[in-house]
N, CA, C and O atoms as a MOPAC input file, in Angstrom:
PM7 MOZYME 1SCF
protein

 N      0.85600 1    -1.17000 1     0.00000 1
 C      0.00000 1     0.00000 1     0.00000 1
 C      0.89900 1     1.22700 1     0.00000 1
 O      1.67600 1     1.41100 1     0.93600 1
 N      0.80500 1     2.16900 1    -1.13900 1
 C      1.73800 1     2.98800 1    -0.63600 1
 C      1.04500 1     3.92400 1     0.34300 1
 O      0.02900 1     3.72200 1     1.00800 1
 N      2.07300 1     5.32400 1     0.25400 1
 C      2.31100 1     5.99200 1     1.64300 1
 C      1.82600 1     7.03000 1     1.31100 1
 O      1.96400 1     7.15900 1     0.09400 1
 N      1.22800 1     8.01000 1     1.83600 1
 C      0.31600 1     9.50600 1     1.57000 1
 C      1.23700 1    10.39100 1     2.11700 1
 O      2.03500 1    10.08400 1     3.00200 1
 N      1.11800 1    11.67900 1     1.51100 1
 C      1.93300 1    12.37900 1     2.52900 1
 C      2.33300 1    12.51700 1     3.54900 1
 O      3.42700 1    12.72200 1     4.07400 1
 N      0.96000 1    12.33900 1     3.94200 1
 C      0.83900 1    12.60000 1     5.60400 1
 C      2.09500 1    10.91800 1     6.27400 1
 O      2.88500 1    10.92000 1     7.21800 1
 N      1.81800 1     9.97700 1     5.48100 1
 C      2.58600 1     8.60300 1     5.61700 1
 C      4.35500 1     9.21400 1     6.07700 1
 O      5.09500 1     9.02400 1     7.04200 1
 N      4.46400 1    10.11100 1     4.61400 1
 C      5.99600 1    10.22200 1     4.46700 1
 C      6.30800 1    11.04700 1     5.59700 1
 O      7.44200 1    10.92900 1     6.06100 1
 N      5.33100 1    12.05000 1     6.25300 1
 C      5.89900 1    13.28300 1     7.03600 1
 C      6.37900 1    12.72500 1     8.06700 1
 O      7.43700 1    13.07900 1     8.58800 1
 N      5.32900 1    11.36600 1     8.66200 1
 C      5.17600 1    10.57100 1     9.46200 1
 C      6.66500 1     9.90600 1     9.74600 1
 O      7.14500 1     9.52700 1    10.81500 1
 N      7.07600 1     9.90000 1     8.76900 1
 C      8.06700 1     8.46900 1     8.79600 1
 C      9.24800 1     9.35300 1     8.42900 1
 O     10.16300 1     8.92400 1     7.72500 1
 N      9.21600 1    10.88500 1     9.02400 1
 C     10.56000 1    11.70200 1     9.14600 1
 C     10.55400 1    11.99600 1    10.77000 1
 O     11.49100 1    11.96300 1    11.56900 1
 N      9.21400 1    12.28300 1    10.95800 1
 C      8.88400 1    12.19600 1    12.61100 1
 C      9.23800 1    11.17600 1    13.73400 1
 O     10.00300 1    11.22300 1    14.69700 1
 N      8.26700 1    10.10400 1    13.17100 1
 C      8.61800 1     9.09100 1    14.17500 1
 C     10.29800 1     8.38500 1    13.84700 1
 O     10.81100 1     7.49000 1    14.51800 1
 N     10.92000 1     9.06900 1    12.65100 1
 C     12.16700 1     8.26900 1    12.39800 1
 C     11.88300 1     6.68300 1    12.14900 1
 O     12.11800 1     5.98000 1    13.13100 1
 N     11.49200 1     6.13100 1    11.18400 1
 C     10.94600 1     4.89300 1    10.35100 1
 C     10.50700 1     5.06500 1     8.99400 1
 O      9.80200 1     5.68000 1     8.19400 1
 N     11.18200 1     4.33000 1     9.17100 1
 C     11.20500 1     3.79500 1     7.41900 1
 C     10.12600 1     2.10400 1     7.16000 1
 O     10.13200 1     1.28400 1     6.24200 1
 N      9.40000 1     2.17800 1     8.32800 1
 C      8.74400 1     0.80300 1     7.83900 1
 C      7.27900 1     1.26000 1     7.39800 1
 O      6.66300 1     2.18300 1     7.93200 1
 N      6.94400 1     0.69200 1     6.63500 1
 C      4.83400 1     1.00600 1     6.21500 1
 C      4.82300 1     0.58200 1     7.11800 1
 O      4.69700 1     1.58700 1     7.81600 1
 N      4.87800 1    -0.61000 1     8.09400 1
 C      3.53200 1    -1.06600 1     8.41500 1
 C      3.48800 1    -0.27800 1     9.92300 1
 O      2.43200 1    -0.24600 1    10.55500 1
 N      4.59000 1     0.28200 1    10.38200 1
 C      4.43500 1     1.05400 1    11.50100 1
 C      3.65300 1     2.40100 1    10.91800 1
 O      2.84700 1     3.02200 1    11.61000 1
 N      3.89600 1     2.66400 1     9.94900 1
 C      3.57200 1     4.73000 1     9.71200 1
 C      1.91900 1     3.99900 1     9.03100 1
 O      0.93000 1     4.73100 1     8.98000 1
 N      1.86600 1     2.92500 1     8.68900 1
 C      0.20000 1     2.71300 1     8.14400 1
 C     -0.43400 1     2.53700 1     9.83200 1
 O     -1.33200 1     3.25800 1    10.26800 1
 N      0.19400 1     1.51200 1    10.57700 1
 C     -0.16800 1     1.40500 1    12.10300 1
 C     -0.74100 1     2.37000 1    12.87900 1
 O     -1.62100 1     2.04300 1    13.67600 1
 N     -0.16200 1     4.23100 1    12.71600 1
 C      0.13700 1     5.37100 1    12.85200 1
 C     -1.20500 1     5.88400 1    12.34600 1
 O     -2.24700 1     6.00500 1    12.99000 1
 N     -0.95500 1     6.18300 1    10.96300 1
 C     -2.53100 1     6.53600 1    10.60700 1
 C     -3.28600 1     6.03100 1    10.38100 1
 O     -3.91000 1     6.48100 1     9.42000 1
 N     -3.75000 1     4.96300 1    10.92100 1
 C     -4.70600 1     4.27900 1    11.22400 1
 C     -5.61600 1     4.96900 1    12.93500 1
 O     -6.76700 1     5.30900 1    13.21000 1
 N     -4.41100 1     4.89200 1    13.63300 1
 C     -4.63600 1     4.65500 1    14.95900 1
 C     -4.88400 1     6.35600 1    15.52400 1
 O     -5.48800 1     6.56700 1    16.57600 1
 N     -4.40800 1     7.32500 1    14.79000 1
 C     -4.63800 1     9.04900 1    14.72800 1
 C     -5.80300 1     8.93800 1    13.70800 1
 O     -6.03000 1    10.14600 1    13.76900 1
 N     -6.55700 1     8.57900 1    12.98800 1
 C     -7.35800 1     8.44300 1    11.90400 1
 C     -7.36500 1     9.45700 1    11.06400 1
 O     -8.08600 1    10.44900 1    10.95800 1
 N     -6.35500 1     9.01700 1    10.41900 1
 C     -5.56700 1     9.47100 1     9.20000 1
 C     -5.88500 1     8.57200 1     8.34200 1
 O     -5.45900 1     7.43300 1     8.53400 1
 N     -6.86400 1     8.90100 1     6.96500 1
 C     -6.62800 1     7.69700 1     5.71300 1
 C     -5.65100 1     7.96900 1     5.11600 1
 O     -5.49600 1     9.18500 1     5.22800 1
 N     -4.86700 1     7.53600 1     4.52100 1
 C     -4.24100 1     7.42400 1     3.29000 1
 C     -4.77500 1     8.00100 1     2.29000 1
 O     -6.00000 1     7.91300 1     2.21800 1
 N     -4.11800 1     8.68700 1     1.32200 1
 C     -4.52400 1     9.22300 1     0.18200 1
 C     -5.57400 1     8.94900 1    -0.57800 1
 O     -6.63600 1     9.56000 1    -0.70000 1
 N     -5.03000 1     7.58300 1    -1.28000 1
 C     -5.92200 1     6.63600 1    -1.95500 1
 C     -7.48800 1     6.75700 1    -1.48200 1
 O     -8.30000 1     7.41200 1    -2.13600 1
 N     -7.71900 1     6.28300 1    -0.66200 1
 C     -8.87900 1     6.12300 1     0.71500 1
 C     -9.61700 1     7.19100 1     0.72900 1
 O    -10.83800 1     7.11300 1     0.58900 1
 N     -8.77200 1     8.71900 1     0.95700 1
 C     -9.03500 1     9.89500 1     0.96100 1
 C    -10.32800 1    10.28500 1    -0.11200 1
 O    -11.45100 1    10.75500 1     0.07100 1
 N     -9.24400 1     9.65000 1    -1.83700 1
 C    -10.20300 1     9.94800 1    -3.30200 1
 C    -11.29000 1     9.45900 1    -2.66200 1
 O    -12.29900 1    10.02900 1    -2.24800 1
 N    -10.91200 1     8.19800 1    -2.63200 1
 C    -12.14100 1     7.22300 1    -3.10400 1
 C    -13.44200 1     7.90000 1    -1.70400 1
 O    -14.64900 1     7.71800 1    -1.86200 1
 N    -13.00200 1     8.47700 1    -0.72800 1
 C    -14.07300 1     8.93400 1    -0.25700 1
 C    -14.81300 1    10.18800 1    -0.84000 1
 O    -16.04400 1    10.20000 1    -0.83600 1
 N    -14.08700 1    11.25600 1    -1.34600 1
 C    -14.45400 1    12.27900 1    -1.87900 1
 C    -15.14400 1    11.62600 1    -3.05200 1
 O    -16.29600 1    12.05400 1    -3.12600 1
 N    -14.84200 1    10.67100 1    -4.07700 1
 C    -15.68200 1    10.38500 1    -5.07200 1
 C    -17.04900 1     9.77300 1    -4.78900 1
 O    -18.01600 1     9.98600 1    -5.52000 1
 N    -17.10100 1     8.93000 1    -3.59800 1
 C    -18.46400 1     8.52800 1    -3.23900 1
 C    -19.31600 1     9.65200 1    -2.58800 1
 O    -20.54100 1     9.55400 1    -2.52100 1
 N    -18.43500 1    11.03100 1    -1.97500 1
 C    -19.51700 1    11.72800 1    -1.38700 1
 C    -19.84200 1    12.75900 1    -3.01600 1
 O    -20.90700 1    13.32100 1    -3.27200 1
 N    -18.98700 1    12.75700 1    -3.62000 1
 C    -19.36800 1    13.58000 1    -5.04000 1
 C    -20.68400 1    13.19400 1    -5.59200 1
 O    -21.76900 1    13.76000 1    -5.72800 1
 N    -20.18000 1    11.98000 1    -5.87100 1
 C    -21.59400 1    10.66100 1    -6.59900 1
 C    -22.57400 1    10.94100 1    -5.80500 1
 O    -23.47400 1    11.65400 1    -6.24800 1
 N    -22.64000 1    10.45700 1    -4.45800 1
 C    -23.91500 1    11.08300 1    -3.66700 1
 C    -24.31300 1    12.14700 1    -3.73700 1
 O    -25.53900 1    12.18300 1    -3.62300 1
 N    -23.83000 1    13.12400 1    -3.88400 1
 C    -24.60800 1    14.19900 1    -4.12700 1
 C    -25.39500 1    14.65700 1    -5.05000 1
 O    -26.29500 1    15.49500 1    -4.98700 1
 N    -24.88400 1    13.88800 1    -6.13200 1
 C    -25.18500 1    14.42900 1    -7.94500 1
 C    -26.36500 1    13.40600 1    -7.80900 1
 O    -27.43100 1    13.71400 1    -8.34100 1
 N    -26.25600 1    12.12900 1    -7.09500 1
 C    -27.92700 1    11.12200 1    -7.05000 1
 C    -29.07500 1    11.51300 1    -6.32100 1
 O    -30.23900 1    11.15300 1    -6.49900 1
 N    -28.50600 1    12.47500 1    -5.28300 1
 C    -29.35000 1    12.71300 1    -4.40700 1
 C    -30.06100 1    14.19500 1    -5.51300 1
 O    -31.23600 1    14.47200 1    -5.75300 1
 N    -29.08300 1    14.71800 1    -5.86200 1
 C    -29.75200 1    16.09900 1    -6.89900 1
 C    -30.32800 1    15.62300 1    -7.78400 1
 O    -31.35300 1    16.30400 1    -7.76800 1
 N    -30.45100 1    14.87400 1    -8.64700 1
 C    -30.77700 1    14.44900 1    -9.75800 1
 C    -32.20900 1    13.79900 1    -8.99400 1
 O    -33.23100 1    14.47100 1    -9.13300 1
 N    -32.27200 1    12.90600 1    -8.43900 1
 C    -33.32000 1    11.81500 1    -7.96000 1
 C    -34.64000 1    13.11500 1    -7.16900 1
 O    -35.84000 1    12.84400 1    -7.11600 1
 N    -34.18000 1    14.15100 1    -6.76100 1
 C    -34.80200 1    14.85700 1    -5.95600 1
 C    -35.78900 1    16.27500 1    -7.27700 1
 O    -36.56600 1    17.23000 1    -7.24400 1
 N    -35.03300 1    15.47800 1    -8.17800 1
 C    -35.44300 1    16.84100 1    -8.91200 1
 C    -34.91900 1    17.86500 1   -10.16100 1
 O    -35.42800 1    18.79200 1   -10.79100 1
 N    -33.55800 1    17.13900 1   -10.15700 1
 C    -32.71200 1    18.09800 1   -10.28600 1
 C    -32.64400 1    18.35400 1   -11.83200 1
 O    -32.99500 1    17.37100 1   -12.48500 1
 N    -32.19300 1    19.68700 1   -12.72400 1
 C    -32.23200 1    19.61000 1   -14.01500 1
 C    -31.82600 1    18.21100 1   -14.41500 1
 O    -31.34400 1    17.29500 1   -13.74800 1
 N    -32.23000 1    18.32400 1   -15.98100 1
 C    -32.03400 1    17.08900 1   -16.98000 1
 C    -31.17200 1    17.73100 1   -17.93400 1
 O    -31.04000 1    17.27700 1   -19.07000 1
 N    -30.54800 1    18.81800 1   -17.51200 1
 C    -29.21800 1    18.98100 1   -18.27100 1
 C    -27.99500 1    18.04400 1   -19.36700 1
 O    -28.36400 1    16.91600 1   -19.69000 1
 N    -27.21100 1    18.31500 1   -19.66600 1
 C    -26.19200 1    17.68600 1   -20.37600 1
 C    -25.02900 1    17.31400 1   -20.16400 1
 O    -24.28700 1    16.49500 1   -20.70600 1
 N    -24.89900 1    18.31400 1   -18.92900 1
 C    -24.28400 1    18.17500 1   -17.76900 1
 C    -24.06700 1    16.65200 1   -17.08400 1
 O    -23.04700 1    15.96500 1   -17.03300 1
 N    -25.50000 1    16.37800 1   -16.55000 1
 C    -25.55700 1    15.40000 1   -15.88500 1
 C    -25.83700 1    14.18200 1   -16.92600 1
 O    -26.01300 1    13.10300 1   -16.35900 1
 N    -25.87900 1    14.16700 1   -17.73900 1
 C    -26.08300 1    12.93400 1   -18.40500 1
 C    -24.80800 1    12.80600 1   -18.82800 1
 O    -24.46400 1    11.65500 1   -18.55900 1
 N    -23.63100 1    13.59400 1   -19.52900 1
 C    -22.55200 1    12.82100 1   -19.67700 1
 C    -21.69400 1    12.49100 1   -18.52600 1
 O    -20.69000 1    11.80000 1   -18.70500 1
 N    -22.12800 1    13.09400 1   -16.92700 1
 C    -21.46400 1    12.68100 1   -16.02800 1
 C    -22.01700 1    10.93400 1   -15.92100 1
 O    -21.27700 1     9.98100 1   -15.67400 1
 N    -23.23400 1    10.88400 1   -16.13700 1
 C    -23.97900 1     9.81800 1   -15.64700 1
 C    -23.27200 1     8.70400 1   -16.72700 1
 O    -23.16700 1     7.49700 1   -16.51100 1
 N    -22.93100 1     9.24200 1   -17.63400 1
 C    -22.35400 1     8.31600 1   -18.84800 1
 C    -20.91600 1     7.65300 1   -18.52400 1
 O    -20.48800 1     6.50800 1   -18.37700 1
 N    -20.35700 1     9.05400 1   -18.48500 1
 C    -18.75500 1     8.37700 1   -18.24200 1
 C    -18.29500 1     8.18100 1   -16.57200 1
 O    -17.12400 1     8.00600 1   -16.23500 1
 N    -19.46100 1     8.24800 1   -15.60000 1
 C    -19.09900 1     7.68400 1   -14.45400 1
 C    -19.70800 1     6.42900 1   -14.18100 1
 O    -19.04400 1     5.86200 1   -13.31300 1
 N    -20.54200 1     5.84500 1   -14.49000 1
 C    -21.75000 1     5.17900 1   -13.87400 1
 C    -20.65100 1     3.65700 1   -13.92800 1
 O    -20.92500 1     2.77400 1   -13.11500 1
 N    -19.73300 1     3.48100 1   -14.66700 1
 C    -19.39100 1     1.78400 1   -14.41000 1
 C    -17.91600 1     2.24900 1   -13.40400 1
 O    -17.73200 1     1.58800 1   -12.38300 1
 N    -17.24200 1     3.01600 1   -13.63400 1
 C    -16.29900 1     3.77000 1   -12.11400 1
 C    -17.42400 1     3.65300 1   -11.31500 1
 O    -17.99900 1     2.63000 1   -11.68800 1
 N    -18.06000 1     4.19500 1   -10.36800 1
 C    -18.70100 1     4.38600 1    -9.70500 1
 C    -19.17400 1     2.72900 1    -9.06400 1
 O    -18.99800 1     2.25500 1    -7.94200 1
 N    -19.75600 1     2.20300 1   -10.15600 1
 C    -20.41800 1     0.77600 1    -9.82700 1
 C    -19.16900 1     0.01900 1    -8.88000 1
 O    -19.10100 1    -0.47100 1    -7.75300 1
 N    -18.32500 1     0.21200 1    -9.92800 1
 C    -16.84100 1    -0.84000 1    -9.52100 1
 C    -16.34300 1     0.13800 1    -7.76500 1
 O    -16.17100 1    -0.72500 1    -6.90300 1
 N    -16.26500 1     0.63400 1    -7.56600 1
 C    -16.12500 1     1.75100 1    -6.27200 1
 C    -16.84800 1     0.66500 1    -5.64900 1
 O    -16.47700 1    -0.39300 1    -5.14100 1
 N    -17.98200 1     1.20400 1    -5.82300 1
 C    -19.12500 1     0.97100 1    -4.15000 1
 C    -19.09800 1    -0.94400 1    -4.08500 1
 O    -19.28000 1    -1.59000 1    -3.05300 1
 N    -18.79600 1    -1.60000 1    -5.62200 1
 C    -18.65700 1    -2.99900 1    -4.63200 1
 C    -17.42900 1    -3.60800 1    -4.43600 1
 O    -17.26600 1    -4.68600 1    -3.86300 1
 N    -16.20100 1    -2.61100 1    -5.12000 1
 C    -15.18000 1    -2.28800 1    -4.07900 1
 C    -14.96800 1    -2.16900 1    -2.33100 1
 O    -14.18000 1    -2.67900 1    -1.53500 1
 N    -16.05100 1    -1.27000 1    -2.22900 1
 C    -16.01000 1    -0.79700 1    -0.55800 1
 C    -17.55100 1    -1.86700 1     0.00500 1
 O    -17.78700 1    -1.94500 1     1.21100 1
 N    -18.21700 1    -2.40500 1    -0.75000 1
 C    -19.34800 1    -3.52200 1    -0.14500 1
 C    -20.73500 1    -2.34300 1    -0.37600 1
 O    -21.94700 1    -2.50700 1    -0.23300 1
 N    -20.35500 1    -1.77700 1    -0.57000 1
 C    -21.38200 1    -0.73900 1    -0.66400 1
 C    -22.74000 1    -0.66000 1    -1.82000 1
 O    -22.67800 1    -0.09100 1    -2.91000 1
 N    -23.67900 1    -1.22000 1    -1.38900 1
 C    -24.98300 1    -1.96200 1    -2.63400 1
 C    -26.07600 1    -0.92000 1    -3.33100 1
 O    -26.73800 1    -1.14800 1    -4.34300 1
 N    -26.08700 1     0.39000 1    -2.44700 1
 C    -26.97700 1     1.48900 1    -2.58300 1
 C    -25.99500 1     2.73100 1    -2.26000 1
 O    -24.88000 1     2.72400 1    -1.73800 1
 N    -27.01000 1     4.10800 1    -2.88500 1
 C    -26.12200 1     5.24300 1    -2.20300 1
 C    -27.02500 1     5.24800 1    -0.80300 1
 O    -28.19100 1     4.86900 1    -0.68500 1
 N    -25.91600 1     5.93100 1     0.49200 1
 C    -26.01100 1     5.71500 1     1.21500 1
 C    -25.88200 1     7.14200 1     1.81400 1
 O    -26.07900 1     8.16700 1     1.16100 1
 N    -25.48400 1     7.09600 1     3.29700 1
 C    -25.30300 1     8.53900 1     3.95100 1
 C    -23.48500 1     8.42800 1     4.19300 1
 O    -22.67500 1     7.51700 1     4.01600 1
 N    -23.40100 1     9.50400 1     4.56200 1
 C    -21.93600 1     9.51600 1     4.51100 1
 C    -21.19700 1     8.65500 1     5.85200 1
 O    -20.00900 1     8.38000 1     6.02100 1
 N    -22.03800 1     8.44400 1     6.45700 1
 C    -21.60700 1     7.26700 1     7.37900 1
 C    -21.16000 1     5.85800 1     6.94000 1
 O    -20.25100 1     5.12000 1     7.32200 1
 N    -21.98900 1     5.76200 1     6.13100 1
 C    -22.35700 1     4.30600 1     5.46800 1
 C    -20.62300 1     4.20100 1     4.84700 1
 O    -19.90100 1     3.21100 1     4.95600 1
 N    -20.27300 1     5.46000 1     4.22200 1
 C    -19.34300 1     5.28400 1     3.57700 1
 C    -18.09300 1     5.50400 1     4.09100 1
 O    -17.02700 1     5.08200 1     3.64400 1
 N    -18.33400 1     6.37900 1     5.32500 1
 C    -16.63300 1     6.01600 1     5.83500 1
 C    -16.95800 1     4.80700 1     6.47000 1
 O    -16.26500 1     3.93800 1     5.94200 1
 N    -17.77000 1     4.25600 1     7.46400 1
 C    -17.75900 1     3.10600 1     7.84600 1
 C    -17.14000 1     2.10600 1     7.06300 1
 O    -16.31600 1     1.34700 1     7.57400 1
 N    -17.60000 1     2.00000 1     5.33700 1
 C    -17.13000 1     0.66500 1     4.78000 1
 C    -15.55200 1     1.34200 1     4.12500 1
 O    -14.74500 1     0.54900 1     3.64100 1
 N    -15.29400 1     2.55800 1     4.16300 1
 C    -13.54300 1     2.33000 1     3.66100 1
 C    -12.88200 1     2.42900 1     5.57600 1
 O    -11.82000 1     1.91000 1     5.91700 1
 N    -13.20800 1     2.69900 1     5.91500 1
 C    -12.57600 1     2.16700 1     7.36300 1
 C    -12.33400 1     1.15900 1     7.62700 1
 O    -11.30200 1     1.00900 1     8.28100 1
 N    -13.09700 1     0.01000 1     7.28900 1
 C    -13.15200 1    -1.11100 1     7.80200 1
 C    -12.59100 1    -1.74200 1     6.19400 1
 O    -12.20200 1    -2.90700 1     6.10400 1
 N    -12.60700 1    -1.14400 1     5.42400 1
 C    -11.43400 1    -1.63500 1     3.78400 1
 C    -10.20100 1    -1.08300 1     4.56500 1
 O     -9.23500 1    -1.74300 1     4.18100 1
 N    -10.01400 1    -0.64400 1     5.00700 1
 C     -8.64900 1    -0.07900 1     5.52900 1
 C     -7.95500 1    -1.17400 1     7.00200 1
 O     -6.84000 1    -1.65100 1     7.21600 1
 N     -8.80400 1    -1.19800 1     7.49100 1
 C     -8.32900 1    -1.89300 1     8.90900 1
 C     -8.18500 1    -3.51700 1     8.22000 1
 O     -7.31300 1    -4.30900 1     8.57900 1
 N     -8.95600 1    -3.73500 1     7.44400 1
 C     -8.64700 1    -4.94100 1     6.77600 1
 C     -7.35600 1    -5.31500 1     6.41900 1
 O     -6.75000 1    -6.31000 1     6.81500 1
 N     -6.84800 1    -4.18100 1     5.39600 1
 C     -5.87700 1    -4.38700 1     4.58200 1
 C     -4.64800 1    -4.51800 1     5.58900 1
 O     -3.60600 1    -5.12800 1     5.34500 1
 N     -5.03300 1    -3.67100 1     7.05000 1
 C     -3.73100 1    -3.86400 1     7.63200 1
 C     -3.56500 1    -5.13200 1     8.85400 1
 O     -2.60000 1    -5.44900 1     9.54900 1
 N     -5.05500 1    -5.71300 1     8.75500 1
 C     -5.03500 1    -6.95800 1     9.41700 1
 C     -5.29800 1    -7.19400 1    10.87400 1
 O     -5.03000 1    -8.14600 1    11.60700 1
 N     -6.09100 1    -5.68400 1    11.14600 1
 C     -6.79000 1    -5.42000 1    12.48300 1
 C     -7.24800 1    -6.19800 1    13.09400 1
 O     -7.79200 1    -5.90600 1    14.15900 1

């Protein structure tokens, strides 16, 4: 897994050079990782544009080529993170938290 900034600053601080201590680190300060970081900002993006759209929202051109060139990204994401519906933003750090504590074998 690589290392996020916050990983590298980490691992001038604590003086280590190992992942699995500076992943140990931000895990345990709850710090995601970069990666983790996107992929949360892209599920709260997506949620928003479903929740606008579903509620009402123009039928623009806008949203249909988002809906075009995101909709199989998006799919692959949420059953990436177990995630079957859009959800609340709980729903979604809950399941990359627990993709995260996984990976490090919590």
């Amino acid at each position: 897994m690589p290392l996020s900034f916050a990983g590298t600053e980490l691992c001038l601080i604590f003086n280590t050079g190992s992942r699995d201590n500076v992943n140990y680190v931000l895990y345990y300060t709850g710090i995601l990782p970069l990666s983790y970081q996107i992929d949360l900002r892209k599920l709260r993006f997506y949620h928003a544009k479903h929740v606008t759209t579903s509620v009402g929202g123009t039928d623009g051109i806008v949203r249909h080529a988002l809906i075009a060139t995101s909709k199989r990204m998006v799919d692959i994401l949420m059953v990436e993170y177990g995630i079957f519906n859009f959800a609340t933003d709980a729903v979604y750090l809950n399941a990359i938290w627990s993709k995260y504590a996984l990976e490090l074998l919590l």
